[in-house]
C-alpha positions in Angstrom: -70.8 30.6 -3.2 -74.2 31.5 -4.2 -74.6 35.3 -5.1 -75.3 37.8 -2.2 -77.9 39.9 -4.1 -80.9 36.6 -4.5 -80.1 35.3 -1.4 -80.3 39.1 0.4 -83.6 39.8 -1.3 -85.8 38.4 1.4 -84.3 41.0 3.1 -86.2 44.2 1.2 -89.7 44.4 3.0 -87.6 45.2 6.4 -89.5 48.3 7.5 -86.9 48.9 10.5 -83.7 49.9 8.6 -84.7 52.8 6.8 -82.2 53.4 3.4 -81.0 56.5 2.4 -81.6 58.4 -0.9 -80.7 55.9 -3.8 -78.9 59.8 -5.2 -77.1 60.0 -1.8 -72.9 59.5 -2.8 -72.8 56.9 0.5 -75.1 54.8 -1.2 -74.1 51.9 -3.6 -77.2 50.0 -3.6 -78.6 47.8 -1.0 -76.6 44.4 -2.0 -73.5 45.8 -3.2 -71.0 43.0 -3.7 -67.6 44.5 -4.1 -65.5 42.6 -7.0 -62.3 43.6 -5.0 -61.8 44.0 -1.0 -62.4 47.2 0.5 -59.3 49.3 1.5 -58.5 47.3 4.9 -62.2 47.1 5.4 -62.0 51.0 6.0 -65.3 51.7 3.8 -67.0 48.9 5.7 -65.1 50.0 9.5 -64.1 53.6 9.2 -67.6 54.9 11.2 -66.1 52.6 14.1 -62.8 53.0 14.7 -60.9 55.8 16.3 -56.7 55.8 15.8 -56.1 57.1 19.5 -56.6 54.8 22.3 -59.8 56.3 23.4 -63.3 54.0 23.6 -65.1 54.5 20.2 -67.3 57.4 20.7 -69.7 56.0 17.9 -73.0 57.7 17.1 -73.4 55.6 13.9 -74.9 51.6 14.6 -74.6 48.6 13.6 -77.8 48.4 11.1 -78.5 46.9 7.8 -76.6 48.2 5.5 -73.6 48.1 7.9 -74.0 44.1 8.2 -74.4 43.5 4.7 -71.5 45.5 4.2 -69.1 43.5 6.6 -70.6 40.0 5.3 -69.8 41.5 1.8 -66.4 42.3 2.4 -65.3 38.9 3.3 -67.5 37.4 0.7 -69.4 36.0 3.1 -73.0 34.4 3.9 -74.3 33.4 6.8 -73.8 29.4 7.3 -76.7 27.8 8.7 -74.3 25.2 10.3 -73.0 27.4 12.3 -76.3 28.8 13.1 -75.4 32.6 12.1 -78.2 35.2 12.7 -76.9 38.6 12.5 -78.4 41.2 14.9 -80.0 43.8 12.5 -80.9 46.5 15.4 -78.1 48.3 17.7 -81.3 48.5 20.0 -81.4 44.9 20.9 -77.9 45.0 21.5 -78.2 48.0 24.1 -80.9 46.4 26.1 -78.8 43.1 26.3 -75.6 44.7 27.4 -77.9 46.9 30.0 -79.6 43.6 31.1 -75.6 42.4 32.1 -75.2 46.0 33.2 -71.9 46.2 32.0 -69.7 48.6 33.7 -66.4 50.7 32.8 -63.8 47.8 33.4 -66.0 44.7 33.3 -64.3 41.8 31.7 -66.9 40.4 29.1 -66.6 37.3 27.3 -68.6 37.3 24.2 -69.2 34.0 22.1 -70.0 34.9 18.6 -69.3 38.3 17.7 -69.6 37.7 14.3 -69.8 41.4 12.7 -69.0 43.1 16.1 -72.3 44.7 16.7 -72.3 43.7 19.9 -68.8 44.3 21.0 -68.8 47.9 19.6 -71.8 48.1 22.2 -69.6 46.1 25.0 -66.8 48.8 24.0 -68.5 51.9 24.1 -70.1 50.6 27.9 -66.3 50.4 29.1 -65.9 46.4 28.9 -62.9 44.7 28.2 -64.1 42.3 25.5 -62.6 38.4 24.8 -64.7 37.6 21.9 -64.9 34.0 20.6 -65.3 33.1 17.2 -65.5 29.8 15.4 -65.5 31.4 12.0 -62.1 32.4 10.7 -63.6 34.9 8.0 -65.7 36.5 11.1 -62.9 36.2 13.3 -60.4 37.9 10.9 -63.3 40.8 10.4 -63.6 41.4 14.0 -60.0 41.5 14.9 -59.8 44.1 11.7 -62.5 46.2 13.0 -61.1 46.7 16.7 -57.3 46.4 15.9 -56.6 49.9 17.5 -57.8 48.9 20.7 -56.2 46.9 23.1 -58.7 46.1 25.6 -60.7 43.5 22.6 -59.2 40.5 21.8 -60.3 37.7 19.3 -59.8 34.4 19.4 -60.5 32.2 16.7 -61.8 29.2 18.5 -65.3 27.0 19.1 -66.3 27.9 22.4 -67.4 24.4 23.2 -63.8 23.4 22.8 -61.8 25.6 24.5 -59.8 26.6 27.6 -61.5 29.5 28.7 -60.4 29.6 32.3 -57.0 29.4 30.8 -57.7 32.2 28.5 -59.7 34.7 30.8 -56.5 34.3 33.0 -53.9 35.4 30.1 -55.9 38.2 29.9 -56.1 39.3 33.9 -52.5 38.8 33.6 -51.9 40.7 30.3 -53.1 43.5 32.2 -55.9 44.1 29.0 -58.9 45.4 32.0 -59.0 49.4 31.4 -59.6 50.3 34.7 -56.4 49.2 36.4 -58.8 47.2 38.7 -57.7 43.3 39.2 -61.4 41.6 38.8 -62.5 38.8 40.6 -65.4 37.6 37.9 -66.1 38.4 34.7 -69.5 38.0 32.5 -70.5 36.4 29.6 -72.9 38.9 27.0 -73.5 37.3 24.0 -76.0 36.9 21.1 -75.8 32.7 20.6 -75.8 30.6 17.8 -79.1 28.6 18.6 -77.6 25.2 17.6 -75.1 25.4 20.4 -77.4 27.4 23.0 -77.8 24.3 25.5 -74.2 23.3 25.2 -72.8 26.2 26.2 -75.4 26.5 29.2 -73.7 23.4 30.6 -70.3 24.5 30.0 -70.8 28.4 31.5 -73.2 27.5 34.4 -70.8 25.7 36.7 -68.4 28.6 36.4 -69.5 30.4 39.6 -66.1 30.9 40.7 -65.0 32.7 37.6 -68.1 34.5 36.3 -71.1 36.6 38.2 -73.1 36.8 35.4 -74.5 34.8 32.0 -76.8 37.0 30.1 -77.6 35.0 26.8 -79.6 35.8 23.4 -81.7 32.7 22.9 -84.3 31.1 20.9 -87.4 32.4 22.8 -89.0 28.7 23.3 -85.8 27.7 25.0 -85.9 31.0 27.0 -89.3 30.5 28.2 -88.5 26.7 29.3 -85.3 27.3 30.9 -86.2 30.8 32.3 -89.7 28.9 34.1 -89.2 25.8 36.1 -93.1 25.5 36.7 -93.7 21.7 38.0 -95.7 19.7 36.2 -95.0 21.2 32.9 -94.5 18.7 29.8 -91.8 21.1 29.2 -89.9 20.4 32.9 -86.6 18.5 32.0 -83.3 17.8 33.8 -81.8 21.3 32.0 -84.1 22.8 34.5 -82.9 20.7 37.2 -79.3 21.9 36.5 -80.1 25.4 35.1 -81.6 26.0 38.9 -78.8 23.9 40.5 -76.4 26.5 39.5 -78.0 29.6 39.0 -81.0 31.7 39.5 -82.7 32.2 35.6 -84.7 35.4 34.7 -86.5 36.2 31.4 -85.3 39.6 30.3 -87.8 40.6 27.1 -88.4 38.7 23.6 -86.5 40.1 20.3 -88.9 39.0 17.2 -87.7 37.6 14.2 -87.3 40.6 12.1 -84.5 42.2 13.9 -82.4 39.5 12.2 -80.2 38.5 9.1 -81.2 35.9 8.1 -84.9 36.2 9.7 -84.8 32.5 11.3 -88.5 30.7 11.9 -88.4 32.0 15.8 -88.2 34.4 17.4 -85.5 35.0 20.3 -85.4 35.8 23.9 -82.8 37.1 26.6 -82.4 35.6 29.4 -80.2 36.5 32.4 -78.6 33.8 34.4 -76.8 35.1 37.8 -74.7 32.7 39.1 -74.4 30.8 42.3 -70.9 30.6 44.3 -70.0 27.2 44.6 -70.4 27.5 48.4 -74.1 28.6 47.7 -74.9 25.3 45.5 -77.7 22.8 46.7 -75.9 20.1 49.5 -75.6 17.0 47.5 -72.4 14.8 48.4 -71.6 14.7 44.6 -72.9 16.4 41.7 -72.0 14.0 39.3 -74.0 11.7 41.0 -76.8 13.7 41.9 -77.5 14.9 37.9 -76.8 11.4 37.2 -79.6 10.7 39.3 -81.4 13.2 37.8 -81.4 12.0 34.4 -81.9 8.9 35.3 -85.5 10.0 36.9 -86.5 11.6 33.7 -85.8 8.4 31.3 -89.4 7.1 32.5 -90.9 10.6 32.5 -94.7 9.4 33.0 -93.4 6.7 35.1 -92.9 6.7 39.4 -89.3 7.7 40.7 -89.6 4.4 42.8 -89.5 2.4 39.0 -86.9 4.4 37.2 -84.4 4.6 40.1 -84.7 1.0 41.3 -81.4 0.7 39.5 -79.8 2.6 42.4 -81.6 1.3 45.4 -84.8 -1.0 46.1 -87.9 0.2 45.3 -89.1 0.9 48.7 -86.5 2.4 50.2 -87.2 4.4 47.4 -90.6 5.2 49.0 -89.5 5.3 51.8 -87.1 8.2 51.2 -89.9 10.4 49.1 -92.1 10.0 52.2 -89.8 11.7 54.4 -89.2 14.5 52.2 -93.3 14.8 52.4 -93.8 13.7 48.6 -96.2 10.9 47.9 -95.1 7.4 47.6 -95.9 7.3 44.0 -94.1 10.5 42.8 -92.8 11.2 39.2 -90.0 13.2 38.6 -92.3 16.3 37.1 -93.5 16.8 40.4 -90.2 17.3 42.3 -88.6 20.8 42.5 -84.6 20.9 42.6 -84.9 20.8 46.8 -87.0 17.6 46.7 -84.2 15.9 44.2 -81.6 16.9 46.6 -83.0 15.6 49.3 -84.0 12.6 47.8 -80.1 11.9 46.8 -78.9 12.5 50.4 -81.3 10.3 51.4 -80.9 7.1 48.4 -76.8 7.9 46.9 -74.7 7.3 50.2 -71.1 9.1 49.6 
């Protein structure tokens, strides 16, 4: 492990967390690395937790010194593998649980807790949290910090692997929602790794019958491209296609760079994702083979639909079909919106 303090020092110049006197008996320094653990993570936790079975009533937030603290007490840095960004500003992390508007009793699934600066937010707004966490030494911290309450569980998993319809309906049936209330959807809230952003937009967006709401922390060029489906953007790609397919996308506000630890080379975006019933989705006879169809269009980008899909029909009945949707002849796939793909599938992919 290279040494916390060199590797924190970037870290100094961050105007935003203001640090108390250096005299002041609750400070020990702004890298303190303690040579043992902490007393059950009670120096690092004890603002947070309560011992009754009440919500945290919590006036202290997740800042600076409270992150380094929790990273420290595992020993931990942030891995860049598992591209960890810790949130920095209990501010951000209000505005993205009010952009899910998370009520007393909603069921949130958050993906990445790491600290638990976000699901002390999700907490204190009445949520019953499933938090996901690939990293055991994260995972173990956040089950430590919220192990008096029984409406957060942890699971020490990678999201892209697992069985979350499986595991949101242990938890229905455990009984875990504090409002007594049986819920028909839940809602994801989460600050995302980067490296897995896309991924998990695939895997959460189909998911109407289980989830209302997506409302995701992501890399602010990704936001903007996945948030606007503007034709004839050099940016439009199939994501766009399916992003639109399933859900209807809304750019929230941008977070800059220096509300995180480490500061990464971008700065971030949330972006709100309400999701379509499956009874609400576009009419295609399969959607296997209309996104098949999809990503077929976009291997020739600059080239006409009626050369890169002559693979699935002759070109001119190719044509032929584009004309009756009122497209040109000559189309390329930048210039269809998700309704002109649809009804360009009925008309070329019989069932």
């Amino acid at each position: 492990e290279v040494p916390m303090p060199s590797l924190l020092h970037p870290l100094l110049p961050l105007s935003s967390t203001p640090k108390p006197p250096a005299n002041s008996p609750a400070y020990d320094g702004p890298f303190a690395v303690h040579s043992t653990r902490p007393k059950s993570l009670r120096t690092v936790t004890a603002i947070y937790k309560t011992k009754s079975e009440t919500r945290i009533n919590n006036k202290a937030e997740d800042d600076y010194h409270a992150t380094l603290k929790a990273l420290n007490s595992k020993g931990r840095f942030p891995r860049k593998s598992l591209g960890q960004h810790y949130m920095l500003n209990s501010e951000v992390n209000d505005q993205l649980v009010a952009a899910a508007d998370v009520q007393e009793g909603d069921l949130v699934v958050e993906i990445g807790p790491g600290t638990g600066s976000l699901t002390n937010v999700l907490v204190n707004s009445g949520a019953t949290v499933l938090a996901i966490e690939k990293d055991p030494y994260m995972a173990a911290l956040v089950t430590e910090r919220f192990s008096s309450l029984d409406y957060v569980k942890v699971l020490q998993e990678d999201f892209t692997k697992c069985h979350i319809r499986s595991h949101l309906s242990t938890v229905l049936q455990s009984g875990m929602n504090s409002s007594g209330v049986k819920l028909k959807y839940a809602k994801v809230v989460s600050n995302l790794p980067f490296n897995i952003s896309t991924e998990v937009i695939k895997q959460l967006l189909p998911m109407g019958d289980i989830f209302s709401e997506v409302v995701l922390l992501l890399q602010e060029e990704a936001a903007v491209r996945m948030a606007d489906s503007s034709l004839r953007s050099s940016e439009y790609r199939p994501i766009n296609i399916f992003i639109n397919f399933y859900s209807d996308p809304e750019y929230k506000f941008k977070v800059p760079r220096t509300n995180f630890f480490p500061q990464p080379k971008v700065d971030a975006a949330v972006v709100s994702f309400r999701l379509k019933q499956p009874v609400d989705y576009p009419p295609v006879s399969s959607a296997k083979s209309f996104f098949s169809m999809v990503n077929c269009a976009f291997n020739g980008k600059r080239k006409m639909l009626r050369k890169t899909l002559q693979h699935i029909c002759p070109s001119l009945a190719i044509e032929e079909a584009l004309v009756s949707a009122g497209l040109p002849s000559t189309s390329r796939p930048e210039e269809l919106a998700l309704n002109d793909f649809v009804r360009l599938h009925n008309s070329i992919v019989k069932p």
